[in-house]
KEKOLBA-827308 format. One record per atom (N, C-alpha, C): residue number from 1; chain; residue in three letters; x, y, z. Coordinates in steps of 0.1 Angstrom, whole numbers. Each point is the difference from the previous one (the first is absolute). Layout:
BEGIN
R  seq  mol  type     c1     c2     c3
R  NUM    A   ala      X      Y      Z
...
REM end
This chain:
BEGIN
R  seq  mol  type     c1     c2     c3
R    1    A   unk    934   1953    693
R    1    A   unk    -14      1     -3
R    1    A   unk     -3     -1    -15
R    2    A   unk     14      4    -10
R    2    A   unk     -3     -3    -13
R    2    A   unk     -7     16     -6
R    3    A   unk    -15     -3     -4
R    3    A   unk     -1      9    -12
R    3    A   unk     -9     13      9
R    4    A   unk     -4     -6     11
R    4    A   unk    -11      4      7
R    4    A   unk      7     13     12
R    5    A   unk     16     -2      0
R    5    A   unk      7      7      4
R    5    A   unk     -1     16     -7
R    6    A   unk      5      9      5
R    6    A   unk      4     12     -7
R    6    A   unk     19      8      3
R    7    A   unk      7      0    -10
R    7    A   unk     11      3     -1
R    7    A   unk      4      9     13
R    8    A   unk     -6      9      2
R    8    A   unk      1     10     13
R    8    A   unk      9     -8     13
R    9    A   unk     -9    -13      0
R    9    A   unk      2     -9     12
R    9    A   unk     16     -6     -3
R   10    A   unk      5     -2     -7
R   10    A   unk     14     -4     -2
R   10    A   unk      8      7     -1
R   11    A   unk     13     -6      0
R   11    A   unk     11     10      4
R   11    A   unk     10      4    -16
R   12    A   unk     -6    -16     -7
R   12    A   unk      5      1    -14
R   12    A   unk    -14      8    -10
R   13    A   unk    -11      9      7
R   13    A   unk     -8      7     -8
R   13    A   unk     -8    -10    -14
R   14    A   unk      1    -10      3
R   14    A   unk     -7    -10     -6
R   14    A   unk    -10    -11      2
R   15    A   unk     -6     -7     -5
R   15    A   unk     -9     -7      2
R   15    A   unk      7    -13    -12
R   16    A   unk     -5    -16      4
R   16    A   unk      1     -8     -4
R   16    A   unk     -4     -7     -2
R   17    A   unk     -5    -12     -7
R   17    A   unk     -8    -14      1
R   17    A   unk      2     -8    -10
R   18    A   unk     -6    -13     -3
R   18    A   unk      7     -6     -9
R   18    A   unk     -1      4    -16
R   19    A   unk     -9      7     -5
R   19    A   unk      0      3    -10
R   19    A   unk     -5     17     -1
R   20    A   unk      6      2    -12
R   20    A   unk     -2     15      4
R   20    A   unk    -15      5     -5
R   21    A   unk    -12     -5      5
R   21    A   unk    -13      5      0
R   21    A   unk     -3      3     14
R   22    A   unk     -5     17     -8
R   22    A   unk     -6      5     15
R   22    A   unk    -15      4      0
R   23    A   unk     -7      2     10
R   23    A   unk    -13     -3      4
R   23    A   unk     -6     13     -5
R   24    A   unk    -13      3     -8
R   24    A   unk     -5      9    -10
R   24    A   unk    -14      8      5
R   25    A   unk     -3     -7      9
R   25    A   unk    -11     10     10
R   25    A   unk      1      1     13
R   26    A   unk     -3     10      6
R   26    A   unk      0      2      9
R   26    A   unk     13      9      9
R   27    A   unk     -3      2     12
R   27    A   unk     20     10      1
R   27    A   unk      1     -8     18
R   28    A   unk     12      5     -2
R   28    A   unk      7     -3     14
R   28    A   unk      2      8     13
R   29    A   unk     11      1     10
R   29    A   unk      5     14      7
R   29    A   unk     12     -1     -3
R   30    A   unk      5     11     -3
R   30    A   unk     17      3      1
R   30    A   unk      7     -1     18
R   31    A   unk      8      3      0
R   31    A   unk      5      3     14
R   31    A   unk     -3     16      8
R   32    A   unk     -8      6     -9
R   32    A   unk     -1     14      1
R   32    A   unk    -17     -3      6
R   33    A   unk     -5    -12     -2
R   33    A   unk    -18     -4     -2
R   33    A   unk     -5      4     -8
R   34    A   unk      3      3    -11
R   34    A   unk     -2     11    -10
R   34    A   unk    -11    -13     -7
R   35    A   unk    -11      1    -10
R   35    A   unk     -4    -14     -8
R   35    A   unk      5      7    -15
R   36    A   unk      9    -13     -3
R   36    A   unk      6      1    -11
R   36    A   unk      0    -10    -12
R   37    A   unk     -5     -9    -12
R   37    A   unk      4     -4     -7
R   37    A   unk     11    -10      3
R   38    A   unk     -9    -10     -3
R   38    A   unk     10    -12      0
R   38    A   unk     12     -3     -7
R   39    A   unk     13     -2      1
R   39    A   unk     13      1    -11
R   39    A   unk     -5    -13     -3
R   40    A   unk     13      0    -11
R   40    A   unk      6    -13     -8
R   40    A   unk     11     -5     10
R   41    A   unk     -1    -12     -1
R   41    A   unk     14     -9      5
R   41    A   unk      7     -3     -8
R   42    A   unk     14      0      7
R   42    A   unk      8     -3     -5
R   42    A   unk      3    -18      0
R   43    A   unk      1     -6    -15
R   43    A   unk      3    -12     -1
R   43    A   unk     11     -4     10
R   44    A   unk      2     -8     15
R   44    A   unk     11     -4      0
R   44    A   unk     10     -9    -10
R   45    A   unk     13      0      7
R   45    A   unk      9     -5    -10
R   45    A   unk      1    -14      7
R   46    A   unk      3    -10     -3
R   46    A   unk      2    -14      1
R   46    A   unk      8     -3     13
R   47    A   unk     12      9     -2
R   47    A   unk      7      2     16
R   47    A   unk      5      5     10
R   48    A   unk    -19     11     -4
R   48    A   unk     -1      7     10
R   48    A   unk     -9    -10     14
R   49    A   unk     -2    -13     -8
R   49    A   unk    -17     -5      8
R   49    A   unk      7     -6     13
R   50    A   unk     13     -7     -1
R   50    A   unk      6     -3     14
R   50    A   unk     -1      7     11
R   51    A   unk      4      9     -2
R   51    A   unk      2     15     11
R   51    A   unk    -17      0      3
R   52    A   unk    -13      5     -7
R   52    A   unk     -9     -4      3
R   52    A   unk      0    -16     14
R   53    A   unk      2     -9     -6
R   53    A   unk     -6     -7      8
R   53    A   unk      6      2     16
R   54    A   unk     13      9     -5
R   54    A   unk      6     -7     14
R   54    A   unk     -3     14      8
R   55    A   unk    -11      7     -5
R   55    A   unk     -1     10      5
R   55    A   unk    -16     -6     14
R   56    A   unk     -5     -7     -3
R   56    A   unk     -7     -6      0
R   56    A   unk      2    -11     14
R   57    A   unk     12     -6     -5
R   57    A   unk      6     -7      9
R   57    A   unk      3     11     17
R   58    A   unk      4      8     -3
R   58    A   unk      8     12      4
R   58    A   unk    -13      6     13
R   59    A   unk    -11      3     -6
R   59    A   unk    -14     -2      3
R   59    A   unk     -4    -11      7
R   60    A   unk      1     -9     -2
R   60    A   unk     -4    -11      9
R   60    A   unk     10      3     13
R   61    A   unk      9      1     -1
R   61    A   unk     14     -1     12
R   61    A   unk     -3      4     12
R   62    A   unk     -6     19     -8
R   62    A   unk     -1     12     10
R   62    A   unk    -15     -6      7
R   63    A   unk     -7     -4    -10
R   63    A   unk    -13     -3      8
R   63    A   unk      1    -10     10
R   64    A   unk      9     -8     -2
R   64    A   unk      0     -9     14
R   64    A   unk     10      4     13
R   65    A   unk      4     14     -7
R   65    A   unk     11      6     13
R   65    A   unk     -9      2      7
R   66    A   unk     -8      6     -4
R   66    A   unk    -13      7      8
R   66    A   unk    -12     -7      5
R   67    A   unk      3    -12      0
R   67    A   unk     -8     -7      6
R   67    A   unk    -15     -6     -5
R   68    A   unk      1     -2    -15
R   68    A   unk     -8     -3    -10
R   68    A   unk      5    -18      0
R   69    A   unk    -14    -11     -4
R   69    A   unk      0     -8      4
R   69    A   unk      6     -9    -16
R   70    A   unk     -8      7    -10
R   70    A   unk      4     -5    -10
R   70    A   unk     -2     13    -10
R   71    A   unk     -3     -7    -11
R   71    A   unk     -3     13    -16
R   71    A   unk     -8     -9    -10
R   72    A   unk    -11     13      1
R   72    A   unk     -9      1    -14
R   72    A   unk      6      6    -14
R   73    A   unk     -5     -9    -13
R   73    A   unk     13      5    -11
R   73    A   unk     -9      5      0
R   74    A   unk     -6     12    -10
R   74    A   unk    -12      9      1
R   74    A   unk      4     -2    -20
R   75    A   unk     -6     -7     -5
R   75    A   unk      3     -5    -14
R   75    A   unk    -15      5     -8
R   76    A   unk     -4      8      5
R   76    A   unk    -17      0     -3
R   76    A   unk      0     17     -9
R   77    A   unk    -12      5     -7
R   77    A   unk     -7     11      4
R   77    A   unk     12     10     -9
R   78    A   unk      5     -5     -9
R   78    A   unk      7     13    -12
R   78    A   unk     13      0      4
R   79    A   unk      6     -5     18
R   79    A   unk     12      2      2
R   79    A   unk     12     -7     -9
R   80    A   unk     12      1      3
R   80    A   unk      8     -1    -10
R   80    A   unk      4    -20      0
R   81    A   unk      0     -7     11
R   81    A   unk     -1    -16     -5
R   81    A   unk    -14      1     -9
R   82    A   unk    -11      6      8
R   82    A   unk    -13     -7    -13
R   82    A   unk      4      7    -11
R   83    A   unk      3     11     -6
R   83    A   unk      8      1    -13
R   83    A   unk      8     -6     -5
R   84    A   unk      7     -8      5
R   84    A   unk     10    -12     -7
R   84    A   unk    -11    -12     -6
R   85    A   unk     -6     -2      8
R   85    A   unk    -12    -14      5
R   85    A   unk     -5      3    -17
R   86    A   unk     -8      8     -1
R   86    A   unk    -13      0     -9
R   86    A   unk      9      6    -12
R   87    A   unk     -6     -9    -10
R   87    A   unk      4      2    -17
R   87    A   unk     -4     15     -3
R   88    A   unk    -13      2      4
R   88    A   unk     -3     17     -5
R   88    A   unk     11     12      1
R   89    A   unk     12     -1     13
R   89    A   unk      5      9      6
R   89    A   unk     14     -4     -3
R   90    A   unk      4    -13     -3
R   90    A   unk     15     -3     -1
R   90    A   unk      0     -5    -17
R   91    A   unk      5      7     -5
R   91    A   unk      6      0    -12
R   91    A   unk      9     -6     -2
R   92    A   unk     11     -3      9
R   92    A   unk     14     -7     -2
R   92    A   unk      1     -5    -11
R   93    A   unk     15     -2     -4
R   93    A   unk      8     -8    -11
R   93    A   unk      8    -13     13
R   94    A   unk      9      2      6
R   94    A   unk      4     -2     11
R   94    A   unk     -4    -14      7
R   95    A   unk     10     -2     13
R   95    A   unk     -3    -12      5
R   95    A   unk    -14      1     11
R   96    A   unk     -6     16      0
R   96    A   unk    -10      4     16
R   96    A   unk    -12      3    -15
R   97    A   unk      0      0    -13
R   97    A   unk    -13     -5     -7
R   97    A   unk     -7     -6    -10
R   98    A   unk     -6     -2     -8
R   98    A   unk     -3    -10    -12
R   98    A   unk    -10     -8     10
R   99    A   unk      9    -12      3
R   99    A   unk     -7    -13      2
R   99    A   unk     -8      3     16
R  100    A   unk    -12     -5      7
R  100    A   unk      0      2     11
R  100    A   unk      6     -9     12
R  101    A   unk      8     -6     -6
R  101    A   unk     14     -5      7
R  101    A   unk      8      6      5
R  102    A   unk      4     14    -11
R  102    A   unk     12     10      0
R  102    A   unk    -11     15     10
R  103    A   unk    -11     -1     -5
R  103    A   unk     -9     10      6
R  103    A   unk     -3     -2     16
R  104    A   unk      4     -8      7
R  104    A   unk      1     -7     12
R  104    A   unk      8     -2      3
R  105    A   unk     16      8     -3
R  105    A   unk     16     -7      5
R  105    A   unk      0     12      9
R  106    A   unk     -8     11     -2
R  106    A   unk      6     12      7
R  106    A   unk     -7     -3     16
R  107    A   unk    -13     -6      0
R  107    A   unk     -3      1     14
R  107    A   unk      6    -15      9
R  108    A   unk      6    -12    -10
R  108    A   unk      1     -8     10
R  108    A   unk     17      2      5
R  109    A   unk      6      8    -12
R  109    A   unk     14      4      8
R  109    A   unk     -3      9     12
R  110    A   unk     -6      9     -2
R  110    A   unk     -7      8     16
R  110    A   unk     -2    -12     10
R  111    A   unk     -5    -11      2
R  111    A   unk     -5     -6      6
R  111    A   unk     17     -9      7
R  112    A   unk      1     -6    -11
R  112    A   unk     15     -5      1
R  112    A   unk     11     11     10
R  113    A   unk     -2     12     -4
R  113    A   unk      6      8      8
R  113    A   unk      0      2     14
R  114    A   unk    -13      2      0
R  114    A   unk    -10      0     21
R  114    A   unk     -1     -8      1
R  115    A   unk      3    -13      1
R  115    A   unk      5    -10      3
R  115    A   unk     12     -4      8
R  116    A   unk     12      9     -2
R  116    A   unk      7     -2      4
R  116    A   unk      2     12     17
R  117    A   unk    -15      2     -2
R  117    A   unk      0      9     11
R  117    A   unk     -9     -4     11
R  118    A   unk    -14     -9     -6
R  118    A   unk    -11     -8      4
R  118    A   unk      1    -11     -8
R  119    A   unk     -5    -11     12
R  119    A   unk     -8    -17    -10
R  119    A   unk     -9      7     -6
R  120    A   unk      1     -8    -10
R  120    A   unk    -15      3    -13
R  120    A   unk    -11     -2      9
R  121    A   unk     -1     -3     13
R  121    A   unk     -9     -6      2
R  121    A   unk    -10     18      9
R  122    A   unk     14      8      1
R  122    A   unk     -4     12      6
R  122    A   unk      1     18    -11
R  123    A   unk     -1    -13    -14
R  123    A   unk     -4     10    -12
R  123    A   unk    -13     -5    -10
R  124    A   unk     -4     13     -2
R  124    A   unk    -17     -3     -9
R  124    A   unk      3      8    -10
R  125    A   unk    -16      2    -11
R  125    A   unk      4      8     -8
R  125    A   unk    -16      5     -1
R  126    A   unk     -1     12     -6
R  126    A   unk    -10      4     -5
R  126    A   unk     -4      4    -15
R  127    A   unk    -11     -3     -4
R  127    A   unk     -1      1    -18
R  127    A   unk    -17      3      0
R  128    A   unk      4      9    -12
R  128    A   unk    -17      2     -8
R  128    A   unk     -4     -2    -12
R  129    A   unk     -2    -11     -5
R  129    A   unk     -3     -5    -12
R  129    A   unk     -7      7     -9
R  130    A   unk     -9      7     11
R  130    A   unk    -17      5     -9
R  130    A   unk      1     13      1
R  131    A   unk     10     11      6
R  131    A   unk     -3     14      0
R  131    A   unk      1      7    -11
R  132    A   unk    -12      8     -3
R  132    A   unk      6     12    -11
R  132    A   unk      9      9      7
R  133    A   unk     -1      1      7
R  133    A   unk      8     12     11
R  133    A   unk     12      3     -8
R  134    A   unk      9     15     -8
R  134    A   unk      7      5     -8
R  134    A   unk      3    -10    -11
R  135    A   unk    -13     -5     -3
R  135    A   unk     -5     -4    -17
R  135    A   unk     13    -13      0
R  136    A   unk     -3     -3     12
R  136    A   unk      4    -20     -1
R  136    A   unk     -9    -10     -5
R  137    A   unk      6     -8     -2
R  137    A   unk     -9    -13     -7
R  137    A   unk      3     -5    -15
R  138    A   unk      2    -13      2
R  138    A   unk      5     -4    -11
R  138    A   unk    -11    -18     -4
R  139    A   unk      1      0    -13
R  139    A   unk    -11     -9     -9
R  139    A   unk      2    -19      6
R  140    A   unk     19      1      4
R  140    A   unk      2    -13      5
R  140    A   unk      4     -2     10
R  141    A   unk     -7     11      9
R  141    A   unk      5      3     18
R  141    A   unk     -5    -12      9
R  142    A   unk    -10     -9     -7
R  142    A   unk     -7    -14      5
R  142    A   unk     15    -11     -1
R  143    A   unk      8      3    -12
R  143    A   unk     11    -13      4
R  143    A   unk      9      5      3
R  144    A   unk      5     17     -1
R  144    A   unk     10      5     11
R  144    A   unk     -2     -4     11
R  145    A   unk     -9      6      5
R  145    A   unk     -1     -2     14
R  145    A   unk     -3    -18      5
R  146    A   unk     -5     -5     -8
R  146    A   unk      1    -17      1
R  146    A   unk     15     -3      7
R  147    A   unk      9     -1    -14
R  147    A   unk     11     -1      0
R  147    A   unk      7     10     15
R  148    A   unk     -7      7      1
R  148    A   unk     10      9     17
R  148    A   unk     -3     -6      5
R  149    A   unk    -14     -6      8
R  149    A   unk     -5     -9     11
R  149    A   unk      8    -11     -3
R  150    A   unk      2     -9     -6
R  150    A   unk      5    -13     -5
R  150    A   unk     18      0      2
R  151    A   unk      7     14     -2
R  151    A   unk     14      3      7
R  151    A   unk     -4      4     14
R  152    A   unk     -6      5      3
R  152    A   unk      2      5     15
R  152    A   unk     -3    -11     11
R  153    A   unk    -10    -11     -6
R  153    A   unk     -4    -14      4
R  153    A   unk     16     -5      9
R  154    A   unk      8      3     -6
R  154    A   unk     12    -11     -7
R  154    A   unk     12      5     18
R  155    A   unk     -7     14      5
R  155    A   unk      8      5      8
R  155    A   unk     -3     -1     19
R  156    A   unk     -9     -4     -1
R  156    A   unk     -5     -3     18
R  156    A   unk     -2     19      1
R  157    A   unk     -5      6     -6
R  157    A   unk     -3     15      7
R  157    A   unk    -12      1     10
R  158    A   unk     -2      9      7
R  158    A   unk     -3      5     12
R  158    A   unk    -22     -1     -7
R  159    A   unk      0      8    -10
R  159    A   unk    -13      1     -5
R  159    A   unk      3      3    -15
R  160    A   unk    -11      5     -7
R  160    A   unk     -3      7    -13
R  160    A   unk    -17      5      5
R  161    A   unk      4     16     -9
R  161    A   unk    -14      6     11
R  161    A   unk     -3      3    -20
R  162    A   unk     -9      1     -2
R  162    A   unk     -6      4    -11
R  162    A   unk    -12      6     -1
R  163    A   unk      1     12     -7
R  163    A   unk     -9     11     -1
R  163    A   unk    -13     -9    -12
R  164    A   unk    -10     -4      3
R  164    A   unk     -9    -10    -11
R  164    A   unk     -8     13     -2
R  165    A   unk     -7     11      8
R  165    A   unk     -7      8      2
R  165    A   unk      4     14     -8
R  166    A   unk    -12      5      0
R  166    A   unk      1      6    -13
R  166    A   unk     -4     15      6
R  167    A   unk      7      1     13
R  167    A   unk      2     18      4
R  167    A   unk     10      3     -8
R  168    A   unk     12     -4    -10
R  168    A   unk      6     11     -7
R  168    A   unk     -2     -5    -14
R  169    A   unk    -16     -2     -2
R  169    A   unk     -8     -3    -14
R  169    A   unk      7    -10     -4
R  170    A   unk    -10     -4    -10
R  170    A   unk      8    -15     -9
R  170    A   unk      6      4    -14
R  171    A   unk      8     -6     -6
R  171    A   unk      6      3    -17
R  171    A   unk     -6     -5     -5
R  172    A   unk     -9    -10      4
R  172    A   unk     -8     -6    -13
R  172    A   unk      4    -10    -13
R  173    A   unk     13     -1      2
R  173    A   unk      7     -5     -8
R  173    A   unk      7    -14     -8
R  174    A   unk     -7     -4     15
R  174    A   unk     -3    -10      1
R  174    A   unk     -6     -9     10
R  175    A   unk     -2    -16      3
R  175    A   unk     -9     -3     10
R  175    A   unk      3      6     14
R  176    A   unk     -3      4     13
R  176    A   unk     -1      5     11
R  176    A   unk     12    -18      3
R  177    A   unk     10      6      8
R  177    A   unk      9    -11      8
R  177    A   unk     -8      3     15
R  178    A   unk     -5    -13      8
R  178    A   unk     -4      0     11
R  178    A   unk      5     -7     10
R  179    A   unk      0      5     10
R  179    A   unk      8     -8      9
R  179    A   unk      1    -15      1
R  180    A   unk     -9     -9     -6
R  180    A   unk     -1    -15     -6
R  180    A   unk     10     -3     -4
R  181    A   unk     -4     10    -16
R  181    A   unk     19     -5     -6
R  181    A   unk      8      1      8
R  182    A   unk      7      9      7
R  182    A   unk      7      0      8
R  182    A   unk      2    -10     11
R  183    A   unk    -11     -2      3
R  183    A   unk      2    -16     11
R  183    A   unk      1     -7     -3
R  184    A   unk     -6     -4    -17
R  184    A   unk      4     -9     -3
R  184    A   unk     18     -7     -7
R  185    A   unk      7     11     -1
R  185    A   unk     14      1     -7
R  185    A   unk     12      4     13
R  186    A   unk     -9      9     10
R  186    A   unk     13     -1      8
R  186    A   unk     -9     -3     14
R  187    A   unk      6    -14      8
R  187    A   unk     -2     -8      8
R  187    A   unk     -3      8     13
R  188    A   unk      8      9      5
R  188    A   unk      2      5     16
R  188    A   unk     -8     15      3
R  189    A   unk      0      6      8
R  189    A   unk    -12      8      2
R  189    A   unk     -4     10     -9
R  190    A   unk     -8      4     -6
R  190    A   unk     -9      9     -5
R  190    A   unk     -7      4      4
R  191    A   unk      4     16      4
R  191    A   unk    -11     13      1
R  191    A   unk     -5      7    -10
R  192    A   unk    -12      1      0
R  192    A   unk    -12      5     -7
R  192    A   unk     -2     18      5
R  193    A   unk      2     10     -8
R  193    A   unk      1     12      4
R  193    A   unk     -8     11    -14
R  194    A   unk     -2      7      4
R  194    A   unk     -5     14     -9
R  194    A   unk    -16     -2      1
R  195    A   unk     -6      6      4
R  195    A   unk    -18      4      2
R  195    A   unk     -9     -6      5
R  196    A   unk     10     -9      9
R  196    A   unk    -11    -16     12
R  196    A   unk     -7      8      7
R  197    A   unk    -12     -2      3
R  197    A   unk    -10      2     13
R  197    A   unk      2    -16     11
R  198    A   unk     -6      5     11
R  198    A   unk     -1    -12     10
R  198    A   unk      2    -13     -5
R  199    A   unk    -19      5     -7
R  199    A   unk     -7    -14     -8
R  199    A   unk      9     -8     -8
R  200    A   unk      4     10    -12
R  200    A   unk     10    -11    -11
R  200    A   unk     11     -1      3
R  201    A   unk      6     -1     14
R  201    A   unk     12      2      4
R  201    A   unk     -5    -14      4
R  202    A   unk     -3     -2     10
R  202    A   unk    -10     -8      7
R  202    A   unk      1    -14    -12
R  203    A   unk     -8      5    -13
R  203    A   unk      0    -10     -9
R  203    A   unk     11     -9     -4
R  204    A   unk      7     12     -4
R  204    A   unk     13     -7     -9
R  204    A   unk      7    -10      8
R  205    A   unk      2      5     14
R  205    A   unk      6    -11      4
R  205    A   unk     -5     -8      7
R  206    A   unk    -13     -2      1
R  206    A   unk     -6    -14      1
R  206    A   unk      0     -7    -15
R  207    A   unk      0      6     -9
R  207    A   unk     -2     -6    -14
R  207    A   unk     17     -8      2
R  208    A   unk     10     -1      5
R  208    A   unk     11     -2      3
R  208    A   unk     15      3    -15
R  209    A   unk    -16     11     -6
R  209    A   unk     16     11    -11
R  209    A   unk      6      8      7
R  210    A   unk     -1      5     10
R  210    A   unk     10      4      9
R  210    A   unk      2     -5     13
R  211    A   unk     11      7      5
R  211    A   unk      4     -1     15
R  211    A   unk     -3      7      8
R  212    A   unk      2      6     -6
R  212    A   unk     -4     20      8
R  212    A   unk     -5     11     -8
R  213    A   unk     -7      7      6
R  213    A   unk     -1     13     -9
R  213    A   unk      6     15      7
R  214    A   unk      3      6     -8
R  214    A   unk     12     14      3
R  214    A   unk    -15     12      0
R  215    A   unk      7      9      9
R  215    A   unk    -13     13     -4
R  215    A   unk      7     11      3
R  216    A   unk      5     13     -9
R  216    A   unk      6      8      1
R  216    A   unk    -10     14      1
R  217    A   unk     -4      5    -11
R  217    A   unk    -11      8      3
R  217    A   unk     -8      3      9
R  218    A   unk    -12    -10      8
R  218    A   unk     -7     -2      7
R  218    A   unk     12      1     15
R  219    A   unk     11     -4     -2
R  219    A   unk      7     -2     13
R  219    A   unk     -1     13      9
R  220    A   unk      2     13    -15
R  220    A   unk      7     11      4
R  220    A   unk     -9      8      6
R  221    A   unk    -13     -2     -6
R  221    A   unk    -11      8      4
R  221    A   unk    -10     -6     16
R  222    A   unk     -3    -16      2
R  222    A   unk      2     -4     10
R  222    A   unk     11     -6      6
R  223    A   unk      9      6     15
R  223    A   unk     12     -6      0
R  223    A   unk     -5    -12      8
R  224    A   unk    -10     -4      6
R  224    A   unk     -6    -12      5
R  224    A   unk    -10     -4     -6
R  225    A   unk      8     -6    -15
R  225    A   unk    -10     -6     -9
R  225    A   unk     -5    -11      7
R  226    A   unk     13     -8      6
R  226    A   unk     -3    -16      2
R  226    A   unk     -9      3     10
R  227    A   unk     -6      6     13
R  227    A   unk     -8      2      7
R  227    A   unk    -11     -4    -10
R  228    A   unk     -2     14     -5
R  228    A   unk     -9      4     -6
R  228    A   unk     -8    -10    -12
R  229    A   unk      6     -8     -4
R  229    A   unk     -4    -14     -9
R  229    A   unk     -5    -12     15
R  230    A   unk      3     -2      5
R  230    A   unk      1     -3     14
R  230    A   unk    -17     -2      4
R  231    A   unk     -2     10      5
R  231    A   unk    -11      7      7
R  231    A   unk     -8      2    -13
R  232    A   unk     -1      6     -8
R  232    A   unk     -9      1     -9
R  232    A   unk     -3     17     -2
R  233    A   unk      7      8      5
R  233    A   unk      3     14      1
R  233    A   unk      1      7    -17
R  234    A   unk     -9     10      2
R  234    A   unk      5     12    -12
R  234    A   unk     14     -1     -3
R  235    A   unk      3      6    -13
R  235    A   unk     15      3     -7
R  235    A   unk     -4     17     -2
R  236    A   unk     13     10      6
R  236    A   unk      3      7     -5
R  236    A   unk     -1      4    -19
R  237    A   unk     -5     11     -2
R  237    A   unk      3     -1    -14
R  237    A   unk     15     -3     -4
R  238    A   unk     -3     -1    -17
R  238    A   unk     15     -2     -1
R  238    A   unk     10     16      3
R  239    A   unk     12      2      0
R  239    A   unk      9     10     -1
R  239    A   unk     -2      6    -14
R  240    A   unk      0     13     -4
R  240    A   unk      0      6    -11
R  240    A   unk     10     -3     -7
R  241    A   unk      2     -1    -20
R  241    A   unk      9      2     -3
R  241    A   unk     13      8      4
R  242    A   unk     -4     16      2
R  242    A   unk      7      9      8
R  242    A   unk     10     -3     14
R  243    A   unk     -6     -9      5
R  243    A   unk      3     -3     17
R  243    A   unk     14     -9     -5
R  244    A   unk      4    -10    -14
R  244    A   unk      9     -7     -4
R  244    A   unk     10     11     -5
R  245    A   unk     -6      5     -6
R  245    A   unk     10     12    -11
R  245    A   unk      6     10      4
R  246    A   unk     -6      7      6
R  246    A   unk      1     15      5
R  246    A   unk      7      3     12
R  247    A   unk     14      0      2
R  247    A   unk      8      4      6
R  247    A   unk     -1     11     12
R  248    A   unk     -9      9     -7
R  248    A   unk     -2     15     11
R  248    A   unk     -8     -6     10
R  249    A   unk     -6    -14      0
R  249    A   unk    -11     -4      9
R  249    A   unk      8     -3     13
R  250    A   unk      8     -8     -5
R  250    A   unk     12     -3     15
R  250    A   unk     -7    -12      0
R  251    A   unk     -4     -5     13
R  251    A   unk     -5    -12      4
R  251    A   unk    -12     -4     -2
R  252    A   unk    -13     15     -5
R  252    A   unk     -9     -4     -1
R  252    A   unk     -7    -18    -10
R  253    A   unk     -4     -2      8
R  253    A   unk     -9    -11    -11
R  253    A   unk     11    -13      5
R  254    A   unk     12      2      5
R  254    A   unk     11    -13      4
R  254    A   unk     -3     -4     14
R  255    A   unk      0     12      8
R  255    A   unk     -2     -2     16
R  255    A   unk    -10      5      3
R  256    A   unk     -8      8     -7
R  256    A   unk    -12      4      5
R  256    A   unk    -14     -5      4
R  257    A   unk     -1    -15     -7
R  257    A   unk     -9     -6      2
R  257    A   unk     -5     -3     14
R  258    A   unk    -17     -1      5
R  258    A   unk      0     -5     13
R  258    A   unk     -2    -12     -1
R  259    A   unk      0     -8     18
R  259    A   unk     -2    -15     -1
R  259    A   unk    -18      1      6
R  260    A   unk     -5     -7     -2
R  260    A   unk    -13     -4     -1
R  260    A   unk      1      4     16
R  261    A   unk    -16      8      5
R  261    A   unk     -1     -2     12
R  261    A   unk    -17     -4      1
R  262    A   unk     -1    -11      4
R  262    A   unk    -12    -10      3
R  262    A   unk    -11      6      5
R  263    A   unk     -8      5      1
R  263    A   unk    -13      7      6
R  263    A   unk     -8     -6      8
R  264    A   unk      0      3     16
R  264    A   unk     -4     -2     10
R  264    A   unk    -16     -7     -3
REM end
């Protein structure tokens, strides 16, 4: 998870990521649920990052023991590949930072890896170019992330789903990356995800910048969205912050939602 982790959860009482900056507002849960202050990470060491990947690999294995079809890299949203990705968060000297050649070696060896477990054709990735979400975002995130689409082009993968939407705010920091760019740099499917309604879901991919659009939020709160887009039916409100966070809830806000019942 990188920085967004809390030491409690490990066995080595640490936290890690590519460079040792840690996140300055806001707190987390310990293993206790306790909300605590975000730590510092610890800088990995250069060879420690193998064992990473192949942890990863290790991950994909079990998921297909169990009868999983393929794997999402989840490279988006503060976790520990989008920390390597973005110049704001990786500091490197090293061959994983500087250039965004070397800021990109860490996710396509992951890729290289599940690979050897799935065709690329039954691996994707996910990325968030535009989130502020734990104070991401960086000034040249428009030719990082160019340059990702433009390698990942290169691999026959399953999709690339990109967050263009701005439920975990924008950084501002530079121009908004929209799923365009993205269709336009990497050739094979693109999903369009974070804060779509029907309508501009509807849009985008008639506009043909995407392929699909992803809906997580809305999912949880209606579990028969697609009905419900369908027919032309009300949406449940959204789920409370609380209903994501809050542990003592149990299931509330995950299974508790109802499905639309039609009025005679």
């Amino acid at each position: 998870m990188g920085r967004q982790a809390h030491s409690s959860f490990n066995a080595k009482n640490e936290t890690v990521a590519p460079s040792a900056l840690g996140i300055t507002e806001g707190h987390l849960r310990n293993i206790k649920g306790e909300a605590v202050a975000y730590e510092v990470p610890r800088a990995l060491e250069t060879h420690e990052i193998p064992a990473i990947v192949e942890d990863y690999r290790k991950s994909a294995e079990l998921a297909k023991q169990v009868g999983f079809d393929g794997a999402e890299i989840h490279a988006a949203n503060d976790y520990l590949v989008d920390l390597f990705l973005q110049s704001s968060t990786n500091k490197r000297a090293d061959k994983y930072g500087g250039s965004v050649e070397n800021r990109t070696r860490f996710l396509l060896e992951i890729i290289d890896a599940i690979k050897t477990v799935w065709p690329s054709d039954r691996i994707c990735v996910r990325l968030s170019p535009n989130g502020a979400f734990a104070q991401m975002g960086g000034e040249d995130n428009v030719e990082t992330f160019t340059y990702v689409f433009q390698q990942l082009n290169k691999l026959n993968l399953g999709y690339v789903a990109l967050l263009d939407g701005f439920g975990f705010g924008y950084h501002g920091k530079c121009r908004v990356v929209k799923v365009f760019d993205a269709k336009t740099h990497f050739k094979g499917n693109v999903i369009a995800t974070n804060s779509y309604a029907c309508d501009t879901a509807e849009g985008v991919v008639r506009s043909g910048a995407a392929d699909a659009v992803g809906f997580g939020r809305l999912y949880i709160s209606n579990p028969d969205l697609a009905e419900r887009f369908q027919n032309g039916w009300p949406l449940n409100p959204d789920a409370a912050n609380e209903d994501y966070w809050d542990s003592s809830k149990g299931a509330q806000g995950y299974t508790t939602f109802p499905a639309y019942t039609p009025q005679p």
